[in-house]
C-alpha atoms as one frame of an Amber mdcrd trajectory, in Angstrom:
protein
  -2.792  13.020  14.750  -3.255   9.466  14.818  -1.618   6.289  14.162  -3.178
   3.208  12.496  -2.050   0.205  13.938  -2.496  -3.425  12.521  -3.057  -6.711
  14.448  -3.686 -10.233  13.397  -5.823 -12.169  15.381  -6.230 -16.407  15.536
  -9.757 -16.282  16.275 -13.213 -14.624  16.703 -12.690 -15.254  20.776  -9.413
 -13.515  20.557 -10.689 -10.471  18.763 -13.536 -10.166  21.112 -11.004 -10.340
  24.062  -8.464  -7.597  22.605 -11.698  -5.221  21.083 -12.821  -5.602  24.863
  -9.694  -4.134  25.791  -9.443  -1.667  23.619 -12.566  -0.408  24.734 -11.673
  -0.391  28.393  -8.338   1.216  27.302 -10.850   4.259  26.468 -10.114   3.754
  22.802 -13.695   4.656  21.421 -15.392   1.946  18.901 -15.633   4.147  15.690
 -11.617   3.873  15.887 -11.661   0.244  15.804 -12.405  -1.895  12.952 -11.993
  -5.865  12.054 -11.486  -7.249   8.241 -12.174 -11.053   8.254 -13.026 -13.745
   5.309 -15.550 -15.144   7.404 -18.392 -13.668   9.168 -17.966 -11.984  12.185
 -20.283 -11.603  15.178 -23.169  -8.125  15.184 -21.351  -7.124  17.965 -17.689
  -6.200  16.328 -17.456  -3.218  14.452 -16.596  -4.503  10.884 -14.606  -2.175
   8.396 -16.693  -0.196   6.321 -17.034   0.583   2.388 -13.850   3.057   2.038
 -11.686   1.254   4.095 -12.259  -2.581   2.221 -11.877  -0.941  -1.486  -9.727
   1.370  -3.250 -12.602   4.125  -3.721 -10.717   7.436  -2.362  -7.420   6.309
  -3.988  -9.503   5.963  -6.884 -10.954   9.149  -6.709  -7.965  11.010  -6.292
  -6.202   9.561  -9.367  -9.365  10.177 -11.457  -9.618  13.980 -10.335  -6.023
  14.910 -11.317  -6.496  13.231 -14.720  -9.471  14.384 -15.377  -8.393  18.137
 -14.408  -5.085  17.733 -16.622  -7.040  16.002 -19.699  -9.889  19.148 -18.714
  -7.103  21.717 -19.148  -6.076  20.660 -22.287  -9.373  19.990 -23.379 -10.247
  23.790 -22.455  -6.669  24.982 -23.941  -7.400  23.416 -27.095 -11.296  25.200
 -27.677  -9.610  28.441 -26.809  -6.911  28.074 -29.740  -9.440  25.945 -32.624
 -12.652  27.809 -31.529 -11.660  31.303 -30.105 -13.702  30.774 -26.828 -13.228
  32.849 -23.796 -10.513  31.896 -20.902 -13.536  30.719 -18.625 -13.416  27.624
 -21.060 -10.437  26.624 -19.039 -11.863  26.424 -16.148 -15.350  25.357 -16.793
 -13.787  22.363 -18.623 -11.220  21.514 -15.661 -13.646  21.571 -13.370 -16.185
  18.961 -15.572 -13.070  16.947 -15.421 -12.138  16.668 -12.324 -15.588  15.713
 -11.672 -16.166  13.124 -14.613 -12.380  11.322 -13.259 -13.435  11.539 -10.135
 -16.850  10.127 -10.804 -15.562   7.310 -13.176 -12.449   5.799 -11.824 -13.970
   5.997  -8.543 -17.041   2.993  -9.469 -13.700   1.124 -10.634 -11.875   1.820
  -7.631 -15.383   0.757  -5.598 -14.821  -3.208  -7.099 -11.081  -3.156  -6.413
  -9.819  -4.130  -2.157  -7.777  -1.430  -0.988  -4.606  -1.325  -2.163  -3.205
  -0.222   1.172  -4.173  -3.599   2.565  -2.961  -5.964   0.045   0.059  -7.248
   2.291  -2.326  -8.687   4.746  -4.630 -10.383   2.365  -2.530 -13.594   2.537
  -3.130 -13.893   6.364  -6.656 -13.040   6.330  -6.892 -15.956   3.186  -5.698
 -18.147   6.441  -8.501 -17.550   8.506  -6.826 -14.767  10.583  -8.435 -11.551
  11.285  -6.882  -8.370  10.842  -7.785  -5.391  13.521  -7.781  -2.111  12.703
  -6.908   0.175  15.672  -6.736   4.414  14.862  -4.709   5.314  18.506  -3.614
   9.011  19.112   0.502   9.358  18.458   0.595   9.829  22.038  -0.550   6.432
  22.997   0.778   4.158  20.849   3.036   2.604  22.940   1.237   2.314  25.463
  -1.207   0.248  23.799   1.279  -1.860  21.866   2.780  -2.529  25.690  -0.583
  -3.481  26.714  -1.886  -5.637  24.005   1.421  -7.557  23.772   1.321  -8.411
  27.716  -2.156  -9.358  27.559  -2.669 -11.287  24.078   0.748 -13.223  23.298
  -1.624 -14.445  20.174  -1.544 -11.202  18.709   0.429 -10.459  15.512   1.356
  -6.981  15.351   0.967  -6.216  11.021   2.332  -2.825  11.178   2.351   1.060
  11.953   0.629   3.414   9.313   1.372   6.964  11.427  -0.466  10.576  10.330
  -3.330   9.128  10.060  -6.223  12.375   9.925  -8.113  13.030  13.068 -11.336
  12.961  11.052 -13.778  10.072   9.999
């Protein structure tokens, strides 16, 4: 498992410093990430799509409407048209696509609600630095970039973070 740590840094200088360090901590890059409301250089990994919006919190709400409105929608041909049980499922299953599908490309225009705490400081000019560190090592990295970057806000601990993407 990991942890997802949050940092707050002054300035594109500082950032490069502590991503440096990160790196030579032998924390690889595609576990490091930087949100900022200005531009930031080619060379620092910038968060992606799904981390910036609210897309796969989005699709997760739309799939369990979708399946419950789908199961009633199914329950209710079965009684009113006599249709086989299949209906059930063939109708769930349309609707937990459709809810995905739709509240998902509203999700897509919404930042990610996870995030919305740090929006204030990154309004400031700050940037925020996204850090996924195995359980195992997270003090030892908060020990490290404390002693070496007194700049450094620490923004919080988001443990059980999944090993994958």
């Amino acid at each position: 498992m990991r942890h997802r740590l949050y940092y707050f840094l002054p300035d594109i200088e500082s950032a490069r410093r502590s991503f440096d360090d990160m790196l030579l901590s032998r924390i690889e890059q595609r576990h490091i990430r930087f949100i900022s409301g200005k531009p930031l250089p080619p060379d620092m990994p910038e968060a992606g799509f799904f981390l910036k919006t609210d897309v796969l919190h989005g699709a997760a709400a739309g799939m369990i409407v979708g399946a419950i409105l789908g199961m009633v929608f199914g329950a209710l041909l079965i009684v009113y048209y006599e249709l086989g049980q299949a209906t059930v499922l063939v109708t769930t299953l349309m609707g937990i696509l459709f809810g995905g599908w739709a509240s998902s490309m509203v999700a897509a225009a919404m930042p990610n609600s996870r995030l919305k705490e740090f929006y204030p400081d990154l309004e400031k000019g700050q940037i925020l630095m996204i850090v996924d560190v195995p359980a195992r090592r997270v003090q030892e990295i908060e020990k490290m970039l404390a002693a070496r970057h007194p700049e450094m806000k620490f923004g919080g601990e988001e443990p059980h973070m999944p090993v994958f993407p």
